[in-house]
C-alpha positions as CSV (number, residue, x, y, z in Angstrom):
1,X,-41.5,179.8,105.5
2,X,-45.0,179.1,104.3
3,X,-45.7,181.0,101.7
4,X,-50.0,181.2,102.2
5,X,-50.2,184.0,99.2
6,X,-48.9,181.5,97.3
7,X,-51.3,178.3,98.2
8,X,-54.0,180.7,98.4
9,X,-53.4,181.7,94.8
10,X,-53.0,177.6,93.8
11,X,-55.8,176.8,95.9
12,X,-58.1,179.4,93.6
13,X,-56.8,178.6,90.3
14,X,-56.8,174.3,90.6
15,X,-59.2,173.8,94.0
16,X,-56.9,171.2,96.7
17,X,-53.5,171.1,96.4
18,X,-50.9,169.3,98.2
19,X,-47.8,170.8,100.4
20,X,-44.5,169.1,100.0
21,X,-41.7,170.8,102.5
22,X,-38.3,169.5,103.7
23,X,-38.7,169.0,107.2
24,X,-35.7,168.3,108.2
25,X,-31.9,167.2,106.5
26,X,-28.8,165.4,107.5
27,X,-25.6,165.5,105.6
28,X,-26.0,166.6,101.8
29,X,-29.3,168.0,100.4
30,X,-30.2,170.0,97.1
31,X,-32.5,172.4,98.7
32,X,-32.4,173.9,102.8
33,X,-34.9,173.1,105.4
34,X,-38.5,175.0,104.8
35,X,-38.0,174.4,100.7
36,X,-41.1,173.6,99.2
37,X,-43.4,173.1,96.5
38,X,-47.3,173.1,95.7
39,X,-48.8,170.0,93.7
40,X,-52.2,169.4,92.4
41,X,-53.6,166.9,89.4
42,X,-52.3,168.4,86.3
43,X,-49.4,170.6,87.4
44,X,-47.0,172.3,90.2
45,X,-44.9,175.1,91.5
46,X,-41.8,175.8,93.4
47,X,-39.3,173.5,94.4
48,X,-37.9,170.8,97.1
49,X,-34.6,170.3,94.3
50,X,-33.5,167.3,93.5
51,X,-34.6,166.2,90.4
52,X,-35.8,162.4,91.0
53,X,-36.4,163.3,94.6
54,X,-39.0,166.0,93.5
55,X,-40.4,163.8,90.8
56,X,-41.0,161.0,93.2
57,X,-42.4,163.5,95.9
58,X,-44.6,164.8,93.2
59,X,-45.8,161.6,92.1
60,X,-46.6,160.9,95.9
61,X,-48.4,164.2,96.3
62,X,-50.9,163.6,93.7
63,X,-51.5,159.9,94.5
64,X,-52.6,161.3,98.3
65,X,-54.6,163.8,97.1
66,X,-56.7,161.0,94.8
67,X,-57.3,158.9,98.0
68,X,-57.7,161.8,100.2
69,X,-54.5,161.0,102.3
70,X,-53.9,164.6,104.6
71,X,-50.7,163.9,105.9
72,X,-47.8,161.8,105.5
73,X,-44.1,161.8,106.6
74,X,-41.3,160.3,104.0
75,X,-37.9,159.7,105.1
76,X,-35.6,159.6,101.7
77,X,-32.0,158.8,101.6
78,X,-31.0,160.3,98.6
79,X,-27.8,158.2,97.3
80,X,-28.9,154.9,98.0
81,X,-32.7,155.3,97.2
82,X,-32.5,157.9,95.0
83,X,-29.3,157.4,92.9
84,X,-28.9,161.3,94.2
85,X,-25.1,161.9,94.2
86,X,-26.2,164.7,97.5
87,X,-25.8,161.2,99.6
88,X,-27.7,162.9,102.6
89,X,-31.2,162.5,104.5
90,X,-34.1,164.5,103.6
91,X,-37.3,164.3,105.2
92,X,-40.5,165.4,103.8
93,X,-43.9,166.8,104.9
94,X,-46.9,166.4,102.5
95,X,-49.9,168.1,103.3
96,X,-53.1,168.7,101.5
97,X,-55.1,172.0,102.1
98,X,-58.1,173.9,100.7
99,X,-59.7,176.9,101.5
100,X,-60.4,175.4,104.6
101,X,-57.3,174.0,106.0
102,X,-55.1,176.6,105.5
103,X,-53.3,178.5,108.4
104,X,-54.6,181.3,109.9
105,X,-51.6,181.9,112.4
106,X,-48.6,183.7,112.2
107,X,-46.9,180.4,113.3
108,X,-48.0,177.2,111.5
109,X,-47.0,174.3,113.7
110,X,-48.5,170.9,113.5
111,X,-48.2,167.5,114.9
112,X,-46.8,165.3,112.0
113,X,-48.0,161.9,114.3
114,X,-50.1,161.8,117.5
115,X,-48.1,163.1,119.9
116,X,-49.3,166.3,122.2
117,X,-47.6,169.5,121.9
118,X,-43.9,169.0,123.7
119,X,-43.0,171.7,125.9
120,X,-40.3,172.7,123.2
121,X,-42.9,173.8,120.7
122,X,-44.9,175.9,123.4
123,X,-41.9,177.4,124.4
124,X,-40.6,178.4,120.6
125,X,-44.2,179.8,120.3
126,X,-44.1,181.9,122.7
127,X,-40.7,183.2,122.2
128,X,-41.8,184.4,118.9
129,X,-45.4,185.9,120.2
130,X,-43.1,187.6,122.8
131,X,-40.3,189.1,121.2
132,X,-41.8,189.2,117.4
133,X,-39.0,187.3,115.8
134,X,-39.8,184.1,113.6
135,X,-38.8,181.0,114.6
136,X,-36.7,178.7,112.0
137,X,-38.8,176.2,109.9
138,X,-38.0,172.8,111.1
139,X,-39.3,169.4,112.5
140,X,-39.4,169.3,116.2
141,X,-40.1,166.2,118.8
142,X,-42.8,165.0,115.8
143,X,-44.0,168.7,115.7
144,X,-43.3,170.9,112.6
145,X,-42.9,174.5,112.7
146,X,-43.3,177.1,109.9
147,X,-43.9,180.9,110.0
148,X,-46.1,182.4,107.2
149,X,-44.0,184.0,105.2
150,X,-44.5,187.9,105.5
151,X,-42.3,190.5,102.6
152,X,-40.2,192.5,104.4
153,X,-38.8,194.6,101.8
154,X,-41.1,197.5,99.8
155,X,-39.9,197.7,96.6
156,X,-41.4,200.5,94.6
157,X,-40.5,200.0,90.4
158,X,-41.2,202.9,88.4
159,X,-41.9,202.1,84.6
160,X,-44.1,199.2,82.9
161,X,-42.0,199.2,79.9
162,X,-40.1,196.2,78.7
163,X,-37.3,196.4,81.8
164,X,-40.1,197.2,83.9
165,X,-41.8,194.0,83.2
166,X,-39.3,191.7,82.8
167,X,-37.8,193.1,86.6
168,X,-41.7,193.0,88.1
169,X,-41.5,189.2,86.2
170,X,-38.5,188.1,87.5
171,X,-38.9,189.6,91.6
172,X,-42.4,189.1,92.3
173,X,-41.9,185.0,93.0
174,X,-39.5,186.0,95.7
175,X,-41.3,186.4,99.0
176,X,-39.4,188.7,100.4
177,X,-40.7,191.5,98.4
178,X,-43.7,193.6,98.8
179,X,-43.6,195.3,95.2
180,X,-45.3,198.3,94.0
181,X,-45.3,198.8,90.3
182,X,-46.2,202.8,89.1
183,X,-46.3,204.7,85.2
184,X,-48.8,206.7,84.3
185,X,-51.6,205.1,83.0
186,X,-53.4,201.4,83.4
187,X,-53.1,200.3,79.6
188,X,-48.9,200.7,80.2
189,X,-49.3,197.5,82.7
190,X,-49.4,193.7,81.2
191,X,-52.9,191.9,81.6
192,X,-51.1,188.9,83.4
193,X,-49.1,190.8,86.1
194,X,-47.8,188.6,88.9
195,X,-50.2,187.7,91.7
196,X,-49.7,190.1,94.7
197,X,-47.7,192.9,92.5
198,X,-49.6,196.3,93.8
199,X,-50.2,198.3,90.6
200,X,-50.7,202.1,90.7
201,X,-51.5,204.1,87.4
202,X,-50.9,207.9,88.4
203,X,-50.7,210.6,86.5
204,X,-48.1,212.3,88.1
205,X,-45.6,209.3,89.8
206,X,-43.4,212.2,91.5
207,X,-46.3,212.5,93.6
208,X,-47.1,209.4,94.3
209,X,-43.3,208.7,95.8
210,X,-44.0,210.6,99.0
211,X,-46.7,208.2,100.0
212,X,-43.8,205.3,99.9
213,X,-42.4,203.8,103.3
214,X,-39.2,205.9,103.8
215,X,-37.3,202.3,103.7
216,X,-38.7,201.5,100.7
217,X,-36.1,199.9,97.4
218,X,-36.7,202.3,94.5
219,X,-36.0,200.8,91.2
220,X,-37.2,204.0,88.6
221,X,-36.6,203.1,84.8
222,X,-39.6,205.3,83.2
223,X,-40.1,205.8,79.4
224,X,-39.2,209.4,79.8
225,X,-36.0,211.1,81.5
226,X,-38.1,213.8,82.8
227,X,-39.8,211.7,84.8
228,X,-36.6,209.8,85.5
229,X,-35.4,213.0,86.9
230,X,-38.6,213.8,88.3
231,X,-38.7,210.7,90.7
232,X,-35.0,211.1,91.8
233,X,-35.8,214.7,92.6
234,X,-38.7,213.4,95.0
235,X,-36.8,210.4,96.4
236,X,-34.0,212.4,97.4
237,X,-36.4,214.5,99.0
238,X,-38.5,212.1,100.9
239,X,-35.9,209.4,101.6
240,X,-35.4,205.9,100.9
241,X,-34.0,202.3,101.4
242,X,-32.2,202.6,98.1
243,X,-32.5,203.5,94.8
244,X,-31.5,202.2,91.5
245,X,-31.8,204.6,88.0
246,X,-31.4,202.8,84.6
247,X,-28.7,204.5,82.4
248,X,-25.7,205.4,81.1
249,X,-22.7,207.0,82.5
250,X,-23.8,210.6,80.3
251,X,-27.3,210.2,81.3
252,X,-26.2,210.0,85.5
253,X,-23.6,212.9,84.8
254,X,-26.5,214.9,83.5
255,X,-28.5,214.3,86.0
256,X,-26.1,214.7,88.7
257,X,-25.4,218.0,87.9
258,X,-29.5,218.6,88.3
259,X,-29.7,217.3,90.7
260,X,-27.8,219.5,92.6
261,X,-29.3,222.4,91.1
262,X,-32.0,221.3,92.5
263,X,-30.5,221.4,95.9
264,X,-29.2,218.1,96.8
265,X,-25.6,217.8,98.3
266,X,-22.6,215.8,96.4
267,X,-23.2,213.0,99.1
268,X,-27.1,212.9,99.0
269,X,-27.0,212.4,95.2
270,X,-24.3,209.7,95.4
271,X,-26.8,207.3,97.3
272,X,-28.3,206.8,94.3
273,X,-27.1,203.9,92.0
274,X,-26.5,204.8,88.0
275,X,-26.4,202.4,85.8
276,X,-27.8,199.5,87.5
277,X,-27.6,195.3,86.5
278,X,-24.5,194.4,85.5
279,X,-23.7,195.3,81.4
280,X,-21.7,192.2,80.8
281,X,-24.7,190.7,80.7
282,X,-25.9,192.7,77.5
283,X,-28.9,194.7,77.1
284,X,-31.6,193.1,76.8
285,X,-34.3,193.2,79.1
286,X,-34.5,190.1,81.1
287,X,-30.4,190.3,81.2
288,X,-30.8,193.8,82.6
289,X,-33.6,191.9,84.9
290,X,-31.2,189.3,85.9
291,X,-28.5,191.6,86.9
292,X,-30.6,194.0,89.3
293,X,-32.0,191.0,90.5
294,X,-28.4,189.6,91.6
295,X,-27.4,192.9,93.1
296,X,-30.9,193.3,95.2
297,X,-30.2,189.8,96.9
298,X,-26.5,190.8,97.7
299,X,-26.3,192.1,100.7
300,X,-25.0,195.0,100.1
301,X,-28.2,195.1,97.4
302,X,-28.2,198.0,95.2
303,X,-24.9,199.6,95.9
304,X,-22.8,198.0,93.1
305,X,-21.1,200.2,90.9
306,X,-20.8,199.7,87.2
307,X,-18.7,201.2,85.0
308,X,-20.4,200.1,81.7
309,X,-23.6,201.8,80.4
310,X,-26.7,199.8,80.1
């Protein structure tokens, strides 16, 4: 997908950049159709894999944007060319865009050469304006195709302290991801929070959880088990996706038993996931990152049960 947050962000912070994205692979490749990566003069971001396939692609990104060059299509076979041990095809597409180049469709698709759009294209198109589903990136009778990558998960995380920030640090590159990010006052957030991370200082979070989309991921890991509570109380209450609460195995017995005082069945309780991350990975905080993050891209996503405290 085309992630346009992303080049819009680039685009802001180093002015033109270029757009290098697998069109299309045969046999072997280190990264999947629709990979890509952002270039400009003195840097870059993301990644088409590869190691000396993405250094040469690089090198070629920076050389068109000097001369100006908006387009070109590169055929690389990675073994022989390459000395890649993939041995497969890759094609690339690099692009260069500015503020005023960039899409403004929910569909990007593009002629790489001069052909007109085949009827293959206008049929995908319309398929996806029809029924609302996104086509698959890809090249296409010359044409390339690329929805605009949209998140399509709200995840609410409840606590700027240090797991807070190294989760929020760790998620927000990952597009599929919408997240919100809640304590209780501005100064607890970091001054260099990940571009498009929503951040919402309120005084009393509890409250603030029944304005969430009843699908949305709750990750709560406050600086206070009040509030911990507090926010497990409400979720239960108002529904939700799922929902993760840092701990121990004491601390969710405790608040299991509260939890039901408070009203909640045996079964309505259990949806909740205490301890989350996985504690073989120690304590610290980006470990305790690293492990949520593993169990939200499963696909079973916060359900895992440990048996270890965090």
């Amino acid at each position: 997908m085309f992630d346009l947050a992303a080049a819009r962000a680039a685009i802001t912070a180093h002015g033109p950049i270029a757009r290098v994205v697998i069109a299309a692979v045969a046999g072997s490749s280190p990264r999947e159709v629709g990979a890509s990566m952002l270039v400009w003069p003195a840097g870059q971001s993301g990644t088409i894999g590869g190691g000396a396939l993405e250094y040469q692609a690089a090198a070629r990104a920076r050389d068109m944007l000097a001369k100006g060059q908006s387009q070109t299509l590169t055929r690389e076979a990675l073994g022989p060319s390459l000395g890649q041990c993939c041995g497969g095809t890759v094609t690339l597409l690099t692009e260069l865009f500015d503020t005023n180049t960039l899409p403004n469709t929910e569909v990007f698709a593009r002629a790489t050469d001069a052909s007109p759009m085949p009827l293959a294209i206008s049929r995908l198109l319309a398929s996806a304006r029809n029924q609302g589903r996104p086509p698959a990136s890809g090249l296409t009778q010359g044409w390339m195709v690329e929805p605009i990558a949209k998140p399509t998960r709200p995840l609410w995380v409840w606590g700027a302290g240090h797991v807070g920030r190294a989760l929020v640090q760790t998620l927000a590159p990952l597009p599929d991801f919408a997240i919100t990010w809640v304590d209780v006052h501005a100064d607890r957030f970091p001054p260099d929070s990940p571009e498009g991370v929503t951040m919402l200082p309120a005084t009393d979070p509890a409250q603030v959880l029944k304005h969430a989309p009843e699908n949305a991921e709750h990750l709560i890991l406050t600086y206070s088990h009040t509030l911990d509570l507090a926010l497990c109380h409400a979720a239960l209450s108002h529904g939700f996706g799922a929902c993760g609460l840092i701990g121990s195995k004491t601390k969710w017995a405790r608040f299991r038993n509260r939890l039901a005082t408070l009203g909640h069945a045996p079964t309505t309780i259990a949806r909740i996931t205490c301890p989350i991350g996985d504690p073989a990975l120690g304590k610290h905080p980006q470990a305790i990152a690293i492990g949520v993050a593993g169990q939200l891209l499963l696909p079973h996503r916060i359900g895992l049960r440990q048996e270890t405290a965090i």
